[in-house]
N, CA, C and O atoms as a Tinker XYZ file with bonds, in Angstrom:
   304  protein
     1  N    -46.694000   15.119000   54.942000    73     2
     2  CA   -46.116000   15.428000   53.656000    64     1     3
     3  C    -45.659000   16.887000   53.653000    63     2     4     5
     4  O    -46.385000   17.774000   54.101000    81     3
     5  N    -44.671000   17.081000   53.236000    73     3     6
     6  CA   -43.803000   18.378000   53.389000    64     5     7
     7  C    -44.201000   19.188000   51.826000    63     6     8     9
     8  O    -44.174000   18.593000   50.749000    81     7
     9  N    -44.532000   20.529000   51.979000    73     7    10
    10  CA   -45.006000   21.511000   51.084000    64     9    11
    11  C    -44.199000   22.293000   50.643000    63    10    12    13
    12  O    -43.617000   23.026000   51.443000    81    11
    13  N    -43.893000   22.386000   49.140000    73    11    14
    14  CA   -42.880000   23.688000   48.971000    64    13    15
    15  C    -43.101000   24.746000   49.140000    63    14    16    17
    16  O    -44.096000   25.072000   48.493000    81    15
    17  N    -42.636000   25.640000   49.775000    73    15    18
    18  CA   -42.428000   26.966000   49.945000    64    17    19
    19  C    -42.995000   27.423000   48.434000    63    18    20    21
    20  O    -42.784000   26.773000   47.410000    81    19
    21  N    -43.866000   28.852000   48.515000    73    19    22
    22  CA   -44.155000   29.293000   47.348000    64    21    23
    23  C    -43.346000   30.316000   47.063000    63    22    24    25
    24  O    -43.692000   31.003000   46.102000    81    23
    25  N    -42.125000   30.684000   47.765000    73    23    26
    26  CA   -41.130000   31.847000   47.009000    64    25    27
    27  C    -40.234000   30.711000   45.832000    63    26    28    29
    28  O    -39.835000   31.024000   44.710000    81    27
    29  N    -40.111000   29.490000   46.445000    73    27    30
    30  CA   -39.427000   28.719000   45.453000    64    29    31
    31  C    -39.964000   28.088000   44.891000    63    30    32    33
    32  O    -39.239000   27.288000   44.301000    81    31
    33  N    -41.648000   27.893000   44.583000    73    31    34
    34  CA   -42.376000   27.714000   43.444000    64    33    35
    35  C    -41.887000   28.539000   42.132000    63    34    36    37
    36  O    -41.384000   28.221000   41.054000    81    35
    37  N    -42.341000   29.942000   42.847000    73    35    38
    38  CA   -41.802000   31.426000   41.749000    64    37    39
    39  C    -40.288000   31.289000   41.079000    63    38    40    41
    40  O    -39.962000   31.428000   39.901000    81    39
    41  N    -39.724000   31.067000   41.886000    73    39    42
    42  CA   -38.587000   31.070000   41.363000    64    41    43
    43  C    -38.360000   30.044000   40.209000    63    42    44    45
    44  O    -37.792000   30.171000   39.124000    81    43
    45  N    -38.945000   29.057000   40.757000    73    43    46
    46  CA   -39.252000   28.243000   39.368000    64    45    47
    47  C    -39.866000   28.576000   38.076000    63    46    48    49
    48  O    -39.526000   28.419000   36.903000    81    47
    49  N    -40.901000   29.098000   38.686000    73    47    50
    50  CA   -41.336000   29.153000   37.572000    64    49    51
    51  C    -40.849000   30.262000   36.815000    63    50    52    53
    52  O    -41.047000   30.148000   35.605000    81    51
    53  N    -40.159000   31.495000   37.254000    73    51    54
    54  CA   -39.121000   32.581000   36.678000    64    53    55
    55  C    -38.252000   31.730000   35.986000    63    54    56    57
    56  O    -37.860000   32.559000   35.165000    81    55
    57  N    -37.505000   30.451000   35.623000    73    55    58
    58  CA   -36.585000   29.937000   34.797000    64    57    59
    59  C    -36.889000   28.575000   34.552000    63    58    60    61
    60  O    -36.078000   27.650000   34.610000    81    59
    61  N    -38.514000   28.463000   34.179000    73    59    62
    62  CA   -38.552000   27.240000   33.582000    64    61    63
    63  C    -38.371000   27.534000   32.157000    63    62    64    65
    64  O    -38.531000   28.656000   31.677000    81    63
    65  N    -37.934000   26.187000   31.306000    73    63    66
    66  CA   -37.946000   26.338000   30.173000    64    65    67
    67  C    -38.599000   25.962000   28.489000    63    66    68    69
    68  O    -38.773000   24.844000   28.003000    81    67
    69  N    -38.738000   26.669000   28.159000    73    67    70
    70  CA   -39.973000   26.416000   27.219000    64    69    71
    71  C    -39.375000   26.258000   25.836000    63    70    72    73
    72  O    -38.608000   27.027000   25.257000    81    71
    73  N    -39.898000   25.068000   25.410000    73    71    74
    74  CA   -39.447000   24.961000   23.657000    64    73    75
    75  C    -40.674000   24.726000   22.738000    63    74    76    77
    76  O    -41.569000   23.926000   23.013000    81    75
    77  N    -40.649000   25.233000   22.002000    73    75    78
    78  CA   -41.124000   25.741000   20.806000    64    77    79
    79  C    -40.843000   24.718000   19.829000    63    78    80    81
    80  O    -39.735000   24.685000   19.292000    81    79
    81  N    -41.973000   23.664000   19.475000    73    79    82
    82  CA   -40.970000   22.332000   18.059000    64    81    83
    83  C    -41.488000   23.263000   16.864000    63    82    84    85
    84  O    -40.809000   23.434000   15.852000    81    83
    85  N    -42.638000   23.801000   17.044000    73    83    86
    86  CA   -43.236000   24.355000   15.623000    64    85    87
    87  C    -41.946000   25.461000   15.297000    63    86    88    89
    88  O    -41.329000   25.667000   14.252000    81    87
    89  N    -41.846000   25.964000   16.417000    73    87    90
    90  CA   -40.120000   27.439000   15.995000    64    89    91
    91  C    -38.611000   26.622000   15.387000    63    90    92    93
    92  O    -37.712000   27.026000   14.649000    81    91
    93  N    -38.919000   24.908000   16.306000    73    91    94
    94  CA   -37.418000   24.632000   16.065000    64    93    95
    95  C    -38.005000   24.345000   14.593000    63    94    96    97
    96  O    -37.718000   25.277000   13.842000    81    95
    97  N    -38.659000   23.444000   14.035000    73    95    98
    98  CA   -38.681000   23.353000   12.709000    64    97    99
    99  C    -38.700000   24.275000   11.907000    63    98   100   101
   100  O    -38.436000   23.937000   10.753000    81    99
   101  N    -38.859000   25.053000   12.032000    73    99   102
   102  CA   -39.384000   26.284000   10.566000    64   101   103
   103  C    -37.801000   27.233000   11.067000    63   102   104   105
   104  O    -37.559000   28.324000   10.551000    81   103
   105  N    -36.909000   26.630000   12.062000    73   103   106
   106  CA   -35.419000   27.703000   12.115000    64   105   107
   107  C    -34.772000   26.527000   11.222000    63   106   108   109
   108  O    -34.147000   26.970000   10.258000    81   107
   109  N    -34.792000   24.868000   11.356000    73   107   110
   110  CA   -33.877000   24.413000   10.680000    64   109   111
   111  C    -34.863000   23.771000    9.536000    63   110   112   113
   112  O    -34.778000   22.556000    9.357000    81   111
   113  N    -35.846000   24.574000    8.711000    73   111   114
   114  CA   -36.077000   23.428000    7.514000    64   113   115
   115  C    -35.378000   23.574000    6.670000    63   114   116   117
   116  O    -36.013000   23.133000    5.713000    81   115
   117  N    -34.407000   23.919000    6.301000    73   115   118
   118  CA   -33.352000   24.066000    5.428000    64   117   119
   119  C    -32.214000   23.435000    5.909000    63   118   120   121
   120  O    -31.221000   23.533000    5.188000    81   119
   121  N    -32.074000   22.644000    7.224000    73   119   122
   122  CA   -31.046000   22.297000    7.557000    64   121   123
   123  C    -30.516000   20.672000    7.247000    63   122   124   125
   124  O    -31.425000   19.870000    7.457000    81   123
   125  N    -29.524000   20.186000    6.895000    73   123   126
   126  CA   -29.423000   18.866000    6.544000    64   125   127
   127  C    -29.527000   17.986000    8.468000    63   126   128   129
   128  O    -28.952000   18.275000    9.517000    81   127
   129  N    -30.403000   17.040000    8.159000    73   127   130
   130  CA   -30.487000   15.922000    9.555000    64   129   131
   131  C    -29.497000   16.609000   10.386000    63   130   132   133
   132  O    -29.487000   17.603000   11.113000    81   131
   133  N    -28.812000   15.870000   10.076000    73   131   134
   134  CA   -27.441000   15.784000   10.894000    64   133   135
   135  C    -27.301000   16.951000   11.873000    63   134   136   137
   136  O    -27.411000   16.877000   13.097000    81   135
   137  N    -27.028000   18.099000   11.103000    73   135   138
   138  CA   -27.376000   19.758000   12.094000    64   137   139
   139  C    -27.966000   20.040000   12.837000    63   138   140   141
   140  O    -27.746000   20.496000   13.959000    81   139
   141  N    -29.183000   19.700000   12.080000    73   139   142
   142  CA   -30.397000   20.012000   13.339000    64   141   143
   143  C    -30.598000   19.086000   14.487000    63   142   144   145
   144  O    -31.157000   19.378000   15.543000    81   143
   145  N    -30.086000   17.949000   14.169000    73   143   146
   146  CA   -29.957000   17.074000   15.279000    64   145   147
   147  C    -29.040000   17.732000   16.407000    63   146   148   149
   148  O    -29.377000   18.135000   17.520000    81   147
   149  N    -27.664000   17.725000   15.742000    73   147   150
   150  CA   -26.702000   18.736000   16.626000    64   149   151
   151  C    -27.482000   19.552000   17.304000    63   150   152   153
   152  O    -27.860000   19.345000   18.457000    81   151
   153  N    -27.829000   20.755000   16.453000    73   151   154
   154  CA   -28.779000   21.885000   17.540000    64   153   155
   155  C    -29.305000   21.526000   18.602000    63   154   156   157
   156  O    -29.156000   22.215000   19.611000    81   155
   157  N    -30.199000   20.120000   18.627000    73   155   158
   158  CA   -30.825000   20.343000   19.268000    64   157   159
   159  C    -30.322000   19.195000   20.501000    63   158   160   161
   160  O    -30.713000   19.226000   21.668000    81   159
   161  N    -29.583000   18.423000   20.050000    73   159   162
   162  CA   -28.312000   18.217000   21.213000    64   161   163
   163  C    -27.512000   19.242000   22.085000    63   162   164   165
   164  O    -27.421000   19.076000   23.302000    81   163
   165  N    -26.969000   20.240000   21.484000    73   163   166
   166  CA   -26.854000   21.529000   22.597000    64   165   167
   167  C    -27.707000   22.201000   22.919000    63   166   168   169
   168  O    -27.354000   22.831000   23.917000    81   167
   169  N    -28.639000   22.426000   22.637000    73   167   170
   170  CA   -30.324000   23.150000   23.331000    64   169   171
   171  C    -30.596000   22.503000   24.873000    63   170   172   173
   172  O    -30.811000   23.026000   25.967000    81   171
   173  N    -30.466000   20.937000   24.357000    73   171   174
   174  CA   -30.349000   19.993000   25.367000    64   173   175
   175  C    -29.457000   20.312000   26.608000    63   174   176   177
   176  O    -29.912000   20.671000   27.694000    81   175
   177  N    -28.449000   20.182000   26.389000    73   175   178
   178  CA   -26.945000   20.647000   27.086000    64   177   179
   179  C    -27.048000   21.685000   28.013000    63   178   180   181
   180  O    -26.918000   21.647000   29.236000    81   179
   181  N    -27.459000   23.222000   26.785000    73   179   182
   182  CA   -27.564000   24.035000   27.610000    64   181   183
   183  C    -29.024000   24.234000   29.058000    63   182   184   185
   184  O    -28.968000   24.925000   30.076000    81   183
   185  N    -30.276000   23.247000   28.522000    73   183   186
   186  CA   -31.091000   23.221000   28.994000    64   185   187
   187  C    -30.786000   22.270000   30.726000    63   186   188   189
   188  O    -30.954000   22.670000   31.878000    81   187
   189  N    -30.354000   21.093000   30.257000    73   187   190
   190  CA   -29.927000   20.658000   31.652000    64   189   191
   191  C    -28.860000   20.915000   32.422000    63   190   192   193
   192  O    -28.689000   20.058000   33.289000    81   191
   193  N    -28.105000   21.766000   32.414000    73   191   194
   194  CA   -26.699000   22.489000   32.831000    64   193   195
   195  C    -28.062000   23.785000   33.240000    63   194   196   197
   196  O    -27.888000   23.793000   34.458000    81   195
   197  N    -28.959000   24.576000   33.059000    73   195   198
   198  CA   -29.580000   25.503000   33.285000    64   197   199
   199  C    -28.710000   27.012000   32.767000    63   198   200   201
   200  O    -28.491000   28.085000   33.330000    81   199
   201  N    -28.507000   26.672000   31.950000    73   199   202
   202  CA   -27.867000   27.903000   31.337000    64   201   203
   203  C    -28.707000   28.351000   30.379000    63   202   204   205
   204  O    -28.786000   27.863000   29.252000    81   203
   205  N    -29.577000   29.608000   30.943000    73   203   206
   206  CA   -30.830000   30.489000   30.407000    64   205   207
   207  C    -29.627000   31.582000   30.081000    63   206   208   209
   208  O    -29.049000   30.777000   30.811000    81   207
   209  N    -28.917000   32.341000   29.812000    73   207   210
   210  CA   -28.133000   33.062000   29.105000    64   209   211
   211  C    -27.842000   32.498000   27.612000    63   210   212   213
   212  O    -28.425000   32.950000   26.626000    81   211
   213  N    -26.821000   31.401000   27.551000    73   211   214
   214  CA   -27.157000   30.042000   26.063000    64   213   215
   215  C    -28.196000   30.271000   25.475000    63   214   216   217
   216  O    -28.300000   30.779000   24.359000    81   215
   217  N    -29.283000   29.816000   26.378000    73   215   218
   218  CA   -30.824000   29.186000   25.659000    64   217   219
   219  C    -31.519000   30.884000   25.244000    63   218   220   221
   220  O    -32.612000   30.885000   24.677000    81   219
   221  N    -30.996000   31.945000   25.482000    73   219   222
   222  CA   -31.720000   32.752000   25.090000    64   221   223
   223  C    -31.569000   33.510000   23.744000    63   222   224   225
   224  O    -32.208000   34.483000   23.345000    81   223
   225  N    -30.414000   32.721000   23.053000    73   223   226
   226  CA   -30.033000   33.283000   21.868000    64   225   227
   227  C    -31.087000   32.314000   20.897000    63   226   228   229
   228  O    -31.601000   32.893000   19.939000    81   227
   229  N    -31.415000   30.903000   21.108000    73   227   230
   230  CA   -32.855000   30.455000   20.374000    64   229   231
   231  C    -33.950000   31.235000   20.371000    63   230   232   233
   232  O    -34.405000   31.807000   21.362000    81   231
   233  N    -34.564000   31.285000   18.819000    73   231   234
   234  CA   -35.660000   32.149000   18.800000    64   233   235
   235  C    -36.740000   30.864000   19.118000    63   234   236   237
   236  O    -37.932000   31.150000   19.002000    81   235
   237  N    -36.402000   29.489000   19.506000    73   235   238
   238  CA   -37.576000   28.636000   19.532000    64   237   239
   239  C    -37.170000   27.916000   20.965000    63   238   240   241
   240  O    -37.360000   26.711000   21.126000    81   239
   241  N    -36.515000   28.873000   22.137000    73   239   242
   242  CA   -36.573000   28.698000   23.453000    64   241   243
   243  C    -36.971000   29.549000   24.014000    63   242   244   245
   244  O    -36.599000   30.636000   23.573000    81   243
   245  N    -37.837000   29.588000   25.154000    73   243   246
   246  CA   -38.103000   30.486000   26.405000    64   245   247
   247  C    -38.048000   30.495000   27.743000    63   246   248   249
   248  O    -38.469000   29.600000   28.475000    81   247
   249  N    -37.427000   31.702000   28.140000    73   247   250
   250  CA   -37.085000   30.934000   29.671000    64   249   251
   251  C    -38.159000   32.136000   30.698000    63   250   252   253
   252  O    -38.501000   33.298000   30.475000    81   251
   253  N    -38.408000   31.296000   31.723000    73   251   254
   254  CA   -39.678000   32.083000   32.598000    64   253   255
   255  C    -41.105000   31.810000   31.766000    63   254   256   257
   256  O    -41.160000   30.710000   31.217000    81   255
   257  N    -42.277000   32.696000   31.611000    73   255   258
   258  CA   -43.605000   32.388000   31.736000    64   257   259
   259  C    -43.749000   32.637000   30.297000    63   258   260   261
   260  O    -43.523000   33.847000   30.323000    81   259
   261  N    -43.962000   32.371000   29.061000    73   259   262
   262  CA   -44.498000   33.030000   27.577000    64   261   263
   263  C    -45.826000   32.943000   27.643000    63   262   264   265
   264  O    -46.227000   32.556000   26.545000    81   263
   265  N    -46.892000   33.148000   28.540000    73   263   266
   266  CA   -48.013000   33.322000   28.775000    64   265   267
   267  C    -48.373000   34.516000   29.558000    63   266   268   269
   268  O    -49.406000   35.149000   29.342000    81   267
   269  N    -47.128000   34.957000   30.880000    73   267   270
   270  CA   -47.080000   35.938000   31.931000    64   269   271
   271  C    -47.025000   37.324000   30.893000    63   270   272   273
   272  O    -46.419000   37.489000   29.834000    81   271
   273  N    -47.723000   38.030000   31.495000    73   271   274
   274  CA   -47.718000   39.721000   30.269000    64   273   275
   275  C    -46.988000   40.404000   31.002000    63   274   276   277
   276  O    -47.184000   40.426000   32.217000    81   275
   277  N    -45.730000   41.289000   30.261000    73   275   278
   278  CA   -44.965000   41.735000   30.500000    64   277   279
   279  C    -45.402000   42.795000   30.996000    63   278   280   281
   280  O    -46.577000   43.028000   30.711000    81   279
   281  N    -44.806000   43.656000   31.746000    73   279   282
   282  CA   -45.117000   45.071000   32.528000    64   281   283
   283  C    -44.554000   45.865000   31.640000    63   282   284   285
   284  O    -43.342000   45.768000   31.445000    81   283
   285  N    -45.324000   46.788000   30.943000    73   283   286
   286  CA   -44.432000   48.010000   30.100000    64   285   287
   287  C    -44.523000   49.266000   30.542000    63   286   288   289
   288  O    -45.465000   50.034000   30.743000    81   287
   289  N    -43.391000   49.327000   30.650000    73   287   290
   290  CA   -42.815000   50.780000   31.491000    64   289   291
   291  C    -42.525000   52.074000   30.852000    63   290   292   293
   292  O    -41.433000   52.641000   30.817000    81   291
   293  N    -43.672000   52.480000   30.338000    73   291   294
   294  CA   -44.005000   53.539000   29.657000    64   293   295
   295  C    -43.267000   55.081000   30.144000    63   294   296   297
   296  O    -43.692000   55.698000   31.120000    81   295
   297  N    -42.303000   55.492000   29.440000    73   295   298
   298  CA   -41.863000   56.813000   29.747000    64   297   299
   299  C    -42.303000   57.848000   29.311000    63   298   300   301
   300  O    -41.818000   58.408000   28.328000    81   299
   301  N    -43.312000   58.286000   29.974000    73   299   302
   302  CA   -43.719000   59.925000   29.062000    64   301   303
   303  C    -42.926000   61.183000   29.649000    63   302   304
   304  O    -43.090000   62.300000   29.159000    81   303
């Protein structure tokens, strides 16, 4: 049985993508069906096409780790 390489584990896991239903609801509860359905038909779109540039303008998508802690690069 053949093993993936773990540089292309990482890499995966650098642009997997993460959705948020509790974020998508509370962005469209004001929205009539129909819309939010739309939305989330192109969320879709952009998600299987892999277009993480798109998906990063959702505040209820994430792309890479939302668990991984960011490195802050403190300038003194």
């Amino acid at each position: 049985m053949a093993t993936i390489p773990d540089a292309m584990t990482e890499s995966d896991r650098r642009h997997r993508i993460w959705f948020f239903p509790d974020k998508f609801w509370q962005a469209t509860k004001h929205m009539p069906k129909d819309e939010a359905a739309s939305l989330m038909e192109e969320v879709e779109r952009y998600a299987a096409a892999g277009d993480v540039q798109a998906l990063s303008k959702y505040p209820f998508v994430f792309v890479g780790d939302p668990y991984k802690k960011k490195k802050s690069g403190s300038a003194a």
